[in-house]
PATOR-119268 format. One record per residue: residue in one letter; x, y, z of N, C-alpha, C in turn. Coordinates in nm, 3 decimals, always signed. Layout:
BEGIN
(rec a; (X; Y; Z); (X; Y; Z); (X; Y; Z))
...
% end
This chain:
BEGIN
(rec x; (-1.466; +3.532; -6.810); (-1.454; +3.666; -6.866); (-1.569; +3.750; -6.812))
(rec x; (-1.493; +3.828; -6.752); (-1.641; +3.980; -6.705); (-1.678; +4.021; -6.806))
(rec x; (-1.838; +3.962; -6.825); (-1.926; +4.054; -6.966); (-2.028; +4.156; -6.841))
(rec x; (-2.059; +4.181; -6.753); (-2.168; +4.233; -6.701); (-2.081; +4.389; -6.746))
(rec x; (-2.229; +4.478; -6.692); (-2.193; +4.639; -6.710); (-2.087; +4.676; -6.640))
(rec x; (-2.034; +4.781; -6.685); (-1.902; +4.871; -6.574); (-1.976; +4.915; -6.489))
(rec x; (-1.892; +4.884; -6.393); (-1.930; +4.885; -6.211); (-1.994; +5.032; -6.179))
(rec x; (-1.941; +5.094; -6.261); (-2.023; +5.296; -6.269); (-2.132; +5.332; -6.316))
(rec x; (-2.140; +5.196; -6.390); (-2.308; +5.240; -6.475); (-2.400; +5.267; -6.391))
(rec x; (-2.406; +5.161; -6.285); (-2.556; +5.189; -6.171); (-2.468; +5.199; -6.016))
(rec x; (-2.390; +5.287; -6.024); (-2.282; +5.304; -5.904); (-2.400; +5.355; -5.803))
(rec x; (-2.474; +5.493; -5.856); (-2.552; +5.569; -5.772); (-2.679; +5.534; -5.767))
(rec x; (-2.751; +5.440; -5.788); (-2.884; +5.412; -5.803); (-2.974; +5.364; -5.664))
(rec x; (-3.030; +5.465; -5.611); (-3.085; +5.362; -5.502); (-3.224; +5.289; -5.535))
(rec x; (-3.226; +5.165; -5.452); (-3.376; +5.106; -5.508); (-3.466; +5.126; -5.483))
(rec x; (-3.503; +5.153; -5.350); (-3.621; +5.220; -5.276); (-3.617; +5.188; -5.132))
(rec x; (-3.754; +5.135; -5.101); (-3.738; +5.132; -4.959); (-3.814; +4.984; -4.899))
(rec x; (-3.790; +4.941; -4.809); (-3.831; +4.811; -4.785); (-3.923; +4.711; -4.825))
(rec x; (-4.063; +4.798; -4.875); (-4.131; +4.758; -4.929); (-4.133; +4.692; -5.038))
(rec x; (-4.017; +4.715; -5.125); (-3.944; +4.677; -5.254); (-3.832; +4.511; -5.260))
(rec x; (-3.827; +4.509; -5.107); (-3.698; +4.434; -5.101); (-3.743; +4.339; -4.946))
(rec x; (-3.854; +4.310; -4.890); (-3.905; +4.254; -4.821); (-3.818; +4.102; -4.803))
(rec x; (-3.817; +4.056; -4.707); (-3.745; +3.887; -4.729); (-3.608; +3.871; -4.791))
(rec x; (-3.535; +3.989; -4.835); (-3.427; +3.960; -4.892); (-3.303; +3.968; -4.809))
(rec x; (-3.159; +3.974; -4.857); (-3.079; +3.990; -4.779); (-2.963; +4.077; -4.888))
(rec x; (-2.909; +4.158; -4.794); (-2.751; +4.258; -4.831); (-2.694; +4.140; -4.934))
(rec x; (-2.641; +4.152; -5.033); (-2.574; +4.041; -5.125); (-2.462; +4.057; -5.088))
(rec x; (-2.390; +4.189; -5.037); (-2.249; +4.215; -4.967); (-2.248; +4.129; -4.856))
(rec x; (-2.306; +4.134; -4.757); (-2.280; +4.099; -4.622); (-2.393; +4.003; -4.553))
(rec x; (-2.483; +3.965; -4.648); (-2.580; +3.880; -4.573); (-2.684; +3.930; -4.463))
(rec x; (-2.663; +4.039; -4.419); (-2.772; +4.113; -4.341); (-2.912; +4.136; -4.394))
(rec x; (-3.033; +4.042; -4.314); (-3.178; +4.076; -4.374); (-3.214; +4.206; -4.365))
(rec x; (-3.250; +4.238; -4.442); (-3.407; +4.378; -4.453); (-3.426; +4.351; -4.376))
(rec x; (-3.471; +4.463; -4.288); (-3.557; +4.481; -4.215); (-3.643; +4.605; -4.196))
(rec x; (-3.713; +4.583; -4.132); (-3.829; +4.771; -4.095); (-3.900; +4.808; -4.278))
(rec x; (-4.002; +4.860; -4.274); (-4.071; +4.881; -4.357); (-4.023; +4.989; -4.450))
(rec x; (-3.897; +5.123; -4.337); (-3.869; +5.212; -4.422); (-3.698; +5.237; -4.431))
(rec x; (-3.672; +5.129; -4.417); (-3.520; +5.050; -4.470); (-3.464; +5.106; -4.602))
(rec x; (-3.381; +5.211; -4.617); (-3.336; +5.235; -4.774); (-3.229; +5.124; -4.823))
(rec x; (-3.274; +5.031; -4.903); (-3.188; +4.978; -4.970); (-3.122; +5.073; -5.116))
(rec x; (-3.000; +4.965; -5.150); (-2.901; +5.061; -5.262); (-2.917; +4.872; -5.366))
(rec x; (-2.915; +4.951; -5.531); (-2.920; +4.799; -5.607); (-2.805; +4.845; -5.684))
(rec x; (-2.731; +4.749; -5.726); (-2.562; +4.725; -5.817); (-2.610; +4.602; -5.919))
(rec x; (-2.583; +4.645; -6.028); (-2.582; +4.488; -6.119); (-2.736; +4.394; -6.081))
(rec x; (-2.848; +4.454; -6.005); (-2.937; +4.314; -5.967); (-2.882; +4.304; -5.848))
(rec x; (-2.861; +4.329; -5.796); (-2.799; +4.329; -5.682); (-2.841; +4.431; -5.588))
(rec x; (-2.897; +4.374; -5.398); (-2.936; +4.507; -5.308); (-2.893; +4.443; -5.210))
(rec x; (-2.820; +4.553; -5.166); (-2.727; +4.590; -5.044); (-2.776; +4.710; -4.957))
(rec x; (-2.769; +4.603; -4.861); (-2.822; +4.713; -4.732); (-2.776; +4.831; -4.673))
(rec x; (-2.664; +4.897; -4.745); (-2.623; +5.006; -4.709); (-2.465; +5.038; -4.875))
(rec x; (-2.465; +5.196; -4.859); (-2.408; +5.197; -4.972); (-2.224; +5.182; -4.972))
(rec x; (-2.200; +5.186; -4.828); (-2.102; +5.108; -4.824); (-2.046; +4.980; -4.854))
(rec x; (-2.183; +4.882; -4.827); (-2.169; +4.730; -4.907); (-2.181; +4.726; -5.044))
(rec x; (-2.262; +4.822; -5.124); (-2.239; +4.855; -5.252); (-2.118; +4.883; -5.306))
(rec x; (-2.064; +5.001; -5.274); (-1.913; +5.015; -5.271); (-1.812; +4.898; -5.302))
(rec x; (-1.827; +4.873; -5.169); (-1.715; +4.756; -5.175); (-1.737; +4.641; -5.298))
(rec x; (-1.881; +4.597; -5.335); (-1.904; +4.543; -5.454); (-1.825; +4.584; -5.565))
(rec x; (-1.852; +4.693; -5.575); (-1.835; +4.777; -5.708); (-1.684; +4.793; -5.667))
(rec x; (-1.592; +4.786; -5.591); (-1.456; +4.788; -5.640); (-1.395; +4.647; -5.631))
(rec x; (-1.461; +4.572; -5.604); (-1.409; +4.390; -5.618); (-1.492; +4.353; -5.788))
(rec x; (-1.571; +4.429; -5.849); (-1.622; +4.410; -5.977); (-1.477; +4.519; -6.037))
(rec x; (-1.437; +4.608; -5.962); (-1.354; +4.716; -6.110); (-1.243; +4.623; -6.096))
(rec x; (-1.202; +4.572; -6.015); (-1.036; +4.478; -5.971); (-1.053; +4.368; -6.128))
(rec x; (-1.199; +4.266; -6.081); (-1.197; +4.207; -6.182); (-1.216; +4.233; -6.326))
(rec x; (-1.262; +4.344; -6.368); (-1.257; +4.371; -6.471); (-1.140; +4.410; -6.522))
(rec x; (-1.067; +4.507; -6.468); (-0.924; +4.501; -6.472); (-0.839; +4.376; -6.499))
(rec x; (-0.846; +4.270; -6.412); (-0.808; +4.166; -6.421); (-0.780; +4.075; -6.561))
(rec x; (-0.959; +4.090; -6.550); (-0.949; +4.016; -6.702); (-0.883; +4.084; -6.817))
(rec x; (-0.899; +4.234; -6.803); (-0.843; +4.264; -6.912); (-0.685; +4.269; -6.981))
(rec x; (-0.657; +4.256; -6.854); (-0.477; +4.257; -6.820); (-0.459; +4.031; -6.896))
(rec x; (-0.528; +4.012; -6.828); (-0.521; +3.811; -6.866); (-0.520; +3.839; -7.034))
(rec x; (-0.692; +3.917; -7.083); (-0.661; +3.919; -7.242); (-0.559; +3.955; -7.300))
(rec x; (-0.508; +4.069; -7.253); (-0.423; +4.140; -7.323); (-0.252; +4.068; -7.252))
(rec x; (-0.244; +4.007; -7.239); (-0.127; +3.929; -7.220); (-0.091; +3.783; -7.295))
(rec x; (+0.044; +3.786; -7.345); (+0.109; +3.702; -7.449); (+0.027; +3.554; -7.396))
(rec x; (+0.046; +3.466; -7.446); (+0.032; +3.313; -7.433); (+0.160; +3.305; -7.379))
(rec x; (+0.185; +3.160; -7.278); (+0.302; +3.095; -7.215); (+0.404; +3.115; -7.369))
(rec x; (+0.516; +3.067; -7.308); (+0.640; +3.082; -7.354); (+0.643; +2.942; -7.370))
(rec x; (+0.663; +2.907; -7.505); (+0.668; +2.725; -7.534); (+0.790; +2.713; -7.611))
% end
């Protein structure tokens, strides 16, 4: 069950700049930080190296939330 925040809460938030996010990597796509004045973007705890990889986070989080809610709100099997 998706308990984290709705994917809009921190849609627009950027985190800063490299200095903040040194050694890490895009959680979208695996691409390291790099350069000192690198703008990273953060989702959920989450920093992604560009806000397109954010994006795409944030609509594979709205699918599943959707998801689940459609699973709750649907009957039990037919016995």
């Amino acid at each position: 069950v998706f308990r984290g925040p709705s994917p809009m809460q921190h849609a627009h938030r950027p985190f800063g700049l490299m200095s903040d996010v040194e050694g890490s990597r895009c959680f979208a796509c695996g691409k390291a930080f790099e350069g000192e004045n690198q703008p990273s973007f953060m989702y959920n705890d989450h920093l992604f190296c560009t806000e397109s990889c954010r994006e795409r986070q944030i609509g594979l989080d709205t699918k599943m939330e959707k998801t689940c809610a459609i699973t709750q709100n649907s009957p039990g099997p037919l016995t």
